[in-house]
N, C-alpha and C positions, 0 to 999 in steps of 0.2 A: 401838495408839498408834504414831506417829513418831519412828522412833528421832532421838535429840538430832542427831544428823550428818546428817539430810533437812532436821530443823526451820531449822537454821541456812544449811542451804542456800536454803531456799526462803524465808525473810526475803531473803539476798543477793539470790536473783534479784528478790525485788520492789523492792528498794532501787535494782538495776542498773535496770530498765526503768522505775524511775516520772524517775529521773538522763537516761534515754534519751528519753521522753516531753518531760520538761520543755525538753533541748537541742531539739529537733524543733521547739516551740511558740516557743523563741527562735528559731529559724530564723526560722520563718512570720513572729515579731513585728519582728525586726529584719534583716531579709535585707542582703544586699548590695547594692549601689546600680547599677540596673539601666545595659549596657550601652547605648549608644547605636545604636540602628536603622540600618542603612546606606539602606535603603529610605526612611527617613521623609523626609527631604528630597524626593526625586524626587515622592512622593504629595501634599507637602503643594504644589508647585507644580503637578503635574497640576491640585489642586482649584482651587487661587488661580486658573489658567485656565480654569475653567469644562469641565472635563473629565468628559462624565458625567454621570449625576444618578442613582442611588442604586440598590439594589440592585434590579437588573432595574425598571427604570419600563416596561415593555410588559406589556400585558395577553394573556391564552394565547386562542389559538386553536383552534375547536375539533378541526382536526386535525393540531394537535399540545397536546392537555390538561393534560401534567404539570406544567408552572412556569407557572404564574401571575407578574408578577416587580411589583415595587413603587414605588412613587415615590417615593425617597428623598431628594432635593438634593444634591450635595455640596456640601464648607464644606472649609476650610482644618484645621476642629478633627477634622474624620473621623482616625481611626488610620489606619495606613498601611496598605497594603493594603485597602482600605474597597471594598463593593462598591459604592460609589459613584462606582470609575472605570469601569464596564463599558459598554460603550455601549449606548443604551436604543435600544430599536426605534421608540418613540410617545416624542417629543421631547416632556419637560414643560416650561412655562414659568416663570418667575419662580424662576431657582435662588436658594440661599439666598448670603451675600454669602460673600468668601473669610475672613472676622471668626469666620465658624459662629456668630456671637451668639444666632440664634434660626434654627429650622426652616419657620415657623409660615406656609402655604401661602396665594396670594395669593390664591384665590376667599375671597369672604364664607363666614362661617360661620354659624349658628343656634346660637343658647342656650340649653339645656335644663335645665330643676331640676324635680328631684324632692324627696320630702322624705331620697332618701338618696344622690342621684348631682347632681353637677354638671358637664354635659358640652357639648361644643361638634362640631358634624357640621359640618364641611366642604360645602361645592357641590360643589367639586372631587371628584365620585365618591359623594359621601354617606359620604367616610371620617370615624370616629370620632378627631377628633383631639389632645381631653383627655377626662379623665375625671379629675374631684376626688371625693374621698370623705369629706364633712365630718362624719361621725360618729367620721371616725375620725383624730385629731392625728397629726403626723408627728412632733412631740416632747408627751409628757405635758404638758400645762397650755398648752399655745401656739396659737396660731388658727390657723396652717397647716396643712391638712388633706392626708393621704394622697395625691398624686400618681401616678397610675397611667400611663393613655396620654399621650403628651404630643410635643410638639413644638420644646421648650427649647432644647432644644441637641442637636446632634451625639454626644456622649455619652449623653444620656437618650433618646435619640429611639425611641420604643414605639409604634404606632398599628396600629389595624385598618382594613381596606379589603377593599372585598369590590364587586363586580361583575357584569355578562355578558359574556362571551366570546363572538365570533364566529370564522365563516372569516376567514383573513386577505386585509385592503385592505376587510373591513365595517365602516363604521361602527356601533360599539357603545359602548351606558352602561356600559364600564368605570370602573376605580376611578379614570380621569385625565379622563372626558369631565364634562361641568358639565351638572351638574340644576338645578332653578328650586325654590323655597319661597315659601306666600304669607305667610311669617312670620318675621320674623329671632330670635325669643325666643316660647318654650314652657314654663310652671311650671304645674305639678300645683297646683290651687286646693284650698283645704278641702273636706273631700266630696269629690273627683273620686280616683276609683279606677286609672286608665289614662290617660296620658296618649300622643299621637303624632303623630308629625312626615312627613307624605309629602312626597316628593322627585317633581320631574316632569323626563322626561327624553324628549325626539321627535327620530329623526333627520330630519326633514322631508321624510319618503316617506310617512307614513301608520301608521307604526309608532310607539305612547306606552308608554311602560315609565314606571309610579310603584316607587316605594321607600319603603318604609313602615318608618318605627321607630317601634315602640311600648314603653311601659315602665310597670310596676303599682307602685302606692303600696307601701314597704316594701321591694322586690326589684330583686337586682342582676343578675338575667336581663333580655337583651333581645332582643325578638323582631325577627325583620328578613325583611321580604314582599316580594315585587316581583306585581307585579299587567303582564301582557304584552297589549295590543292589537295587534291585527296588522289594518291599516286599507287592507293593500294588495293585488296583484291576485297575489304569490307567497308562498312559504311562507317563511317568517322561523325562522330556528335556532338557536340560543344553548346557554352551557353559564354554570351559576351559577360563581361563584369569592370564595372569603372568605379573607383570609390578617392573618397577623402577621406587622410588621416589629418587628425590635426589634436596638437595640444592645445586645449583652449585656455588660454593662461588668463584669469580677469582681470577684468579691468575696475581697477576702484574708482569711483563715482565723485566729483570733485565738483561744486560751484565754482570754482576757479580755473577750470578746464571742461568747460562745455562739451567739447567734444567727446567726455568721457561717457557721458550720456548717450549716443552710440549706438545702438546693437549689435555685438560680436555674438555670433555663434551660427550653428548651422537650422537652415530653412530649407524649406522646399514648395513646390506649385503643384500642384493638380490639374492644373488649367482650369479650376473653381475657382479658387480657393487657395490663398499663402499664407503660409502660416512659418511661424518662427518658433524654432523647439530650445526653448532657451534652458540652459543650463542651470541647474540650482540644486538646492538641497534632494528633490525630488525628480533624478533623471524622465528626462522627456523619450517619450516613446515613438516609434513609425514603424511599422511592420504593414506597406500594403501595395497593392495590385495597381500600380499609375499608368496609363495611356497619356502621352505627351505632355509632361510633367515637365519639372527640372529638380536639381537638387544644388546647395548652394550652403559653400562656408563662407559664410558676412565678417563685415569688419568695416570699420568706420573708413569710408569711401571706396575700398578695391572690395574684390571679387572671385573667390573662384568658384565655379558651375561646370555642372554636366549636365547634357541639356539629352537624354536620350533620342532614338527618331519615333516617330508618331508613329502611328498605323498597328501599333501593339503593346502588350501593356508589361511593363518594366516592373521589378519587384524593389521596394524602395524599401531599406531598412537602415537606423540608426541602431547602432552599439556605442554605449557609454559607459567608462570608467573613472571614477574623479574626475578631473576636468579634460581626460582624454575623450574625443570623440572620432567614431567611423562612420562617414553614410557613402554608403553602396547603393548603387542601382544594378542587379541583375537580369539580362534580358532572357526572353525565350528561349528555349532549348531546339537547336537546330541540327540537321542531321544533312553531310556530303555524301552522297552516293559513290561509289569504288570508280575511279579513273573523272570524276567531275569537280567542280570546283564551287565556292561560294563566295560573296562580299557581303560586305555590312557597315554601316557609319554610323559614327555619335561625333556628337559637337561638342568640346570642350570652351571656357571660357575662362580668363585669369587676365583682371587687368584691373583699372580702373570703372567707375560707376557710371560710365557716359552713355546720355541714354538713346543715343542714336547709334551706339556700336550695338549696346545689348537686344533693341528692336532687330536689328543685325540678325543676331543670336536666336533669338524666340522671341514671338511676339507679346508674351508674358513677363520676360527675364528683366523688365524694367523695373518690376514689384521690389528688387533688392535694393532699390533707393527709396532708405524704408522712412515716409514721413510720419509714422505713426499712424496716430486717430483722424490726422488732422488730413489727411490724402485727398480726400476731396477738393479743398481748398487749397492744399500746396501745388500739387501737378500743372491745374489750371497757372497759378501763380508762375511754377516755373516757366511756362510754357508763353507766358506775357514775359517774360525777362530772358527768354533766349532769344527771343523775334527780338527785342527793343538790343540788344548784343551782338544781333549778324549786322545791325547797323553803325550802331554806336561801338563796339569794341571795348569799351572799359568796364566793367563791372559796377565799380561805384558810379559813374555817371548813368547806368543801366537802371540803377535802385533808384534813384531821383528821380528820373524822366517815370520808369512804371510807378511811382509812388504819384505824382503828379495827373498819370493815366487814370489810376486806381480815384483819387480825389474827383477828378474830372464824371465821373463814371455815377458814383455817391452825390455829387454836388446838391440835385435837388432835394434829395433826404439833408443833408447836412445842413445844405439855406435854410431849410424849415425851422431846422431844432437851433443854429446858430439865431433867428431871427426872434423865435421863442427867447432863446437866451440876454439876447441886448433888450428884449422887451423887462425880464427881470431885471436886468442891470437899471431899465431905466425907473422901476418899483422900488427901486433901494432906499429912496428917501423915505418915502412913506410905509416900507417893513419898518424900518427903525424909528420911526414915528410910531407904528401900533408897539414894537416893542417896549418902548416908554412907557406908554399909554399902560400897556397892560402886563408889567415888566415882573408882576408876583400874580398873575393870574395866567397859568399855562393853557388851559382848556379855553377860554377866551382869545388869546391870542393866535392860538391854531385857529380859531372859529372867521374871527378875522381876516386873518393872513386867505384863509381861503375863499372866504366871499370878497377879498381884493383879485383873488385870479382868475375867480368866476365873471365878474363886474370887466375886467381889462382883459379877459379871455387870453389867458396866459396857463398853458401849463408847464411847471416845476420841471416835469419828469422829462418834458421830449426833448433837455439839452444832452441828457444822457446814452439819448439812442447810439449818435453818434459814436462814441466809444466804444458802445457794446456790438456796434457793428465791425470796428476796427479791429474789435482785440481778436478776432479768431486771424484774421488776415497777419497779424503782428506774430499770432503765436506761429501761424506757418509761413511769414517769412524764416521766423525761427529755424524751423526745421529746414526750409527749404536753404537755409546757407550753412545749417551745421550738416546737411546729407549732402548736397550737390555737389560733388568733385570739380566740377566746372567753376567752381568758384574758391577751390583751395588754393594757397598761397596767391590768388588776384591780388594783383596790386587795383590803386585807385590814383593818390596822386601823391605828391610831397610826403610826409611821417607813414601816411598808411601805406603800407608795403604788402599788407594781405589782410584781405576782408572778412575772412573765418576766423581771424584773430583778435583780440582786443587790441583797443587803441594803446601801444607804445607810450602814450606820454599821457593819454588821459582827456585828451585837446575835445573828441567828438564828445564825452559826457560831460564836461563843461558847457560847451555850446549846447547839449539838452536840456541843461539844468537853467540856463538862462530864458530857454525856448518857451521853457515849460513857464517859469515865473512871469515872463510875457503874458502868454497865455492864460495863466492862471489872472493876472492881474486887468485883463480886459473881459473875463466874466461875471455875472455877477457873485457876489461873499453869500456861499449859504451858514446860517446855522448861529450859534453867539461869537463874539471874540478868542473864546480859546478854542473852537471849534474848527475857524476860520486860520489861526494860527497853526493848527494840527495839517491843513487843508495845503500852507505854506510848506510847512515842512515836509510835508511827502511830494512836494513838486523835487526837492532837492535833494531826500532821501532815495527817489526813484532815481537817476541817472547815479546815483552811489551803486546801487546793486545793477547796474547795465555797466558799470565798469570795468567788469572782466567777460563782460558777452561779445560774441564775436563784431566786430568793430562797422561791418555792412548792417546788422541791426541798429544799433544805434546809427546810423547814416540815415535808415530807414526812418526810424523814430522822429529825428530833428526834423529831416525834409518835411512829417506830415504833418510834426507840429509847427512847422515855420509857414506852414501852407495853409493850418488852422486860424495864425493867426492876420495871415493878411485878409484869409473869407473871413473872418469876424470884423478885423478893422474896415473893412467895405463894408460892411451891413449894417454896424453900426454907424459909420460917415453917413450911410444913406438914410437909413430911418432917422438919424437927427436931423438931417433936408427935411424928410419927408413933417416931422412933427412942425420945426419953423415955420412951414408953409401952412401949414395949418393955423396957429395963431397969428 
């Protein structure tokens, strides 16, 4: 047991750091009022003049491969520092006005629906330059749908573009030269399984390079071809190149909004190894040589990737300015023979985080459902709560049945340490007897108290296993319902309308707060009376701080402690048999 002078200590320390926790979360929620930029004047006139167009608008060359750079426009609304004042090699046209009202690029575009992507491809390059997701609302119950790539504004600005690269002074179908379509609008018909869009691009030497997107009923992969005629009397040479631009706008970190916690920014895979190049004071770096990689701009549940093909190794590189970022993947440098032709595929991906589409994708691409530290423990997890959903169909009924699995699974660890436990409940009289007894002698009474647990072979410590076996599983439910798409806006039943949310009215951490005081009230009281009172109040002080956690945790929470306390109330009913029969 704890002597009384630890127990008391280690209440204060948790009292001091949850006092510490909560200042930190006012920090985040109400900071200071940000200085003013010295620089942002100067930038924002650069853009007003037409200064620039956006990070790196030149396409790479094949002897010099590493940055591929993008076509971004500048606007007036770019942050300072924007890599939109750099000056571009291959001067785009039609920058966007000094207002930054919209981005939205002046070649025509093509209009693509499927029954689960709504998207628009650009001439200009064959860049992807929206992508709507209308399965999926941007707010529960509302008809705007999930925005992913887009051209809005200077602020939101995300798109993919992707190209060939030549020597430099060739003309090439980079992501800024204009292709042709015999189609301005493309919908997937009933029945029709694939639908796709080719792009025609000739520099008027003999040379036709198509561009082909294609995209399957159901799936948020998308395949992207180019198909090379080489129609002339020399050999023609290219390197493929796919990149993300993206403004990475942050996101401030809110107790109040779980979800803000998140990771936004761009990652990528090795096929080792994923790593996340997060954004910060100190730009993250990638400059390297990848064999069946991916690369990938994150965002709390969707996705977009470039998934290169295997069998050679891609040149992976991040450019970063303020909080713009470019990742590029450049492939090998390829060479058509006079009168021959060539092809080549990458797989794109822009959707939601589902992780039987991205297996799809690459057998790796799953890593962008990112649980943090805790992936060991979440995956498995998720992976018991999708089986227990192909059945069951509700989400919150899916968190009860695994939470009851997960119990079932623990039981004889838990019997052990609950049976420990009723064994001190039933010591209670006689702690508070030696406490009398020796109630100004502290060293005595610890001496006591432990040749009572030796004597009744009772240890203190094994009611706490329990917990500390739970808590990692609790923290990655955590993660496993703030990351899982599959579980955004779930409903469950009546008030809860969606499970990644807090509970609307408060109902689930009430029923925690009483679960827990159950709970707390069928164990035994360690430590003195105002110890024991400290002991009370954090049964009720905890479901206060789970009242703006997304509403399936606390589901989770209650179930196991509702579940804790009917094993406790059996084990107790029975060892009180078991003692009666004894006298």
């Amino acid at each position: 047991m704890l002597p009384t002078f630890n127990l008391r200590a280690i209440l204060w320390a948790t009292l001091a750091m949850a006092v510490l926790l909560n200042y930190f979360a006012w920090q985040v929620e109400f900071p200071p009022p940000p200085q003013e930029s010295a620089v942002s004047a100067p930038a924002a006139n650069g853009a007003a003049n037409g200064a620039g167009s956006g990070l790196g608008s030149a396409a790479p060359v094949i002897s010099a491969p590493p940055a591929p750079e993008a076509a971004a426009p500048a606007t007036a609304a770019a942050p300072a520092g924007s890599l939109a004042s750099s000056a571009p090699a291959i001067a785009i046209p039609g920058s966007a006005p000094a207002t930054g009202a919209s981005l939205e690029p002046a070649a025509p575009t093509v209009h693509i629906v499927t029954d689960v992507l709504d998207l628009q491809v650009s001439l200009e390059g064959g860049e992807l330059t929206r992508v709507d997701l209308p399965a999926y609302p941007l707010v529960k119950g509302e008809p705007a749908p999930v925005r992913l790539l887009n051209r809005d504004s200077a602020l939101s600005l995300f798109v993919l573009q992707s190209g060939l690269a030549g020597a430099a002074g060739v003309v090439m179908p980079a992501h800024t030269a204009r292709f042709s379509a015999s189609t301005a609008e493309l919908r997937l018909a009933t029945g029709q399984d694939e639908i796709k869009l080719p792009l025609t691009w000739t520099d008027g030497q003999g040379v036709t390079v198509t561009k082909t997107y294609s995209i399957h009923r159901g799936q948020y992969q998308i395949g992207l071809d180019y198909s090379v005629q080489n129609g002339t009397a020399a050999p023609w040479a290219f390197a493929p190149y796919t990149q993300l631009l993206r403004y990475n706008e942050p996101v401030p970190n809110s107790y109040f909004h779980p979800d803000s916690y998140a990771y936004k920014g761009p990652a990528y895979d090795d096929g080792q190894k994923y790593q996340k190049l997060k954004m910060g004071k100190e730009p993250p770096t990638l400059d390297r040589q990848i064999d069946g990689g991916w690369l990938a701009a994150m965002q709390h549940h969707f996705v977009a990737a470039i998934v290169p093909p295997p069998g050679a190794a891609w040149h992976y590189q991040l450019t970063t300015r303020g909080n713009e970022y470019l990742l590029a993947a450049t492939g090998p440098a390829q060479q058509v023979a006079p009168g021959a032709g060539a092809s080549l595929h990458q797989t794109l991906f822009v959707g939601p985080k589902l992780r039987t589409q991205l297996d799809l994708t690459n057998p790796r691409l799953y890593l962008v459902t990112d649980y943090s530290w805790l992936s060991t423990v979440a995956r498995p997890l998720f992976w018991l709560l999708d089986h227990v959903h192909r059945v069951i169909g509700n989400w919150g009924w899916t968190i009860m049945i695994a939470t009851l699995l997960l119990k079932l699974l623990f039981y004889p660890l838990s019997e052990a340490s609950m049976r420990s436990m009723a064994r001190m409940k039933a010591l209670q009289p006689r702690i508070k007897a030696l406490q009398e007894l020796y109630k100004d002698q502290r060293d005595k009474l610890g001496k006591a108290t432990m040749e009572l647990y030796q004597k009744e072979k009772v240890n203190p410590v094994a009611g706490c296993l329990p917990m500390l076996l739970q808590f990692p599983v609790f923290l990655a439910f955590y993660w496993v319902l703030l990351e899982s798409v599959e579980m955004r806006q779930a409903p469950f039943m009546g008030w809860i309308g969606d499970l990644s949310a807090r509970d609307p009215y408060f109902i689930l951490p009430a029923l925690m707060a009483g679960a827990n005081y159950i709970n707390f009230k069928l164990n035994p009281q360690m430590g003195d009376p105002t110890q024991q009172k400290m002991f009370m109040i954090m049964q009720i002080a905890m479901p206060v701080m789970f009242a703006f956690m997304p509403s399936g945790l606390v589901l989770y929470w209650t179930t196991n402690t509702v579940l804790s306390i009917l094993q406790q109330w059996n084990i107790n009913r029975r060892l009180a048999a078991q003692t009666r029969a004894r006298n």
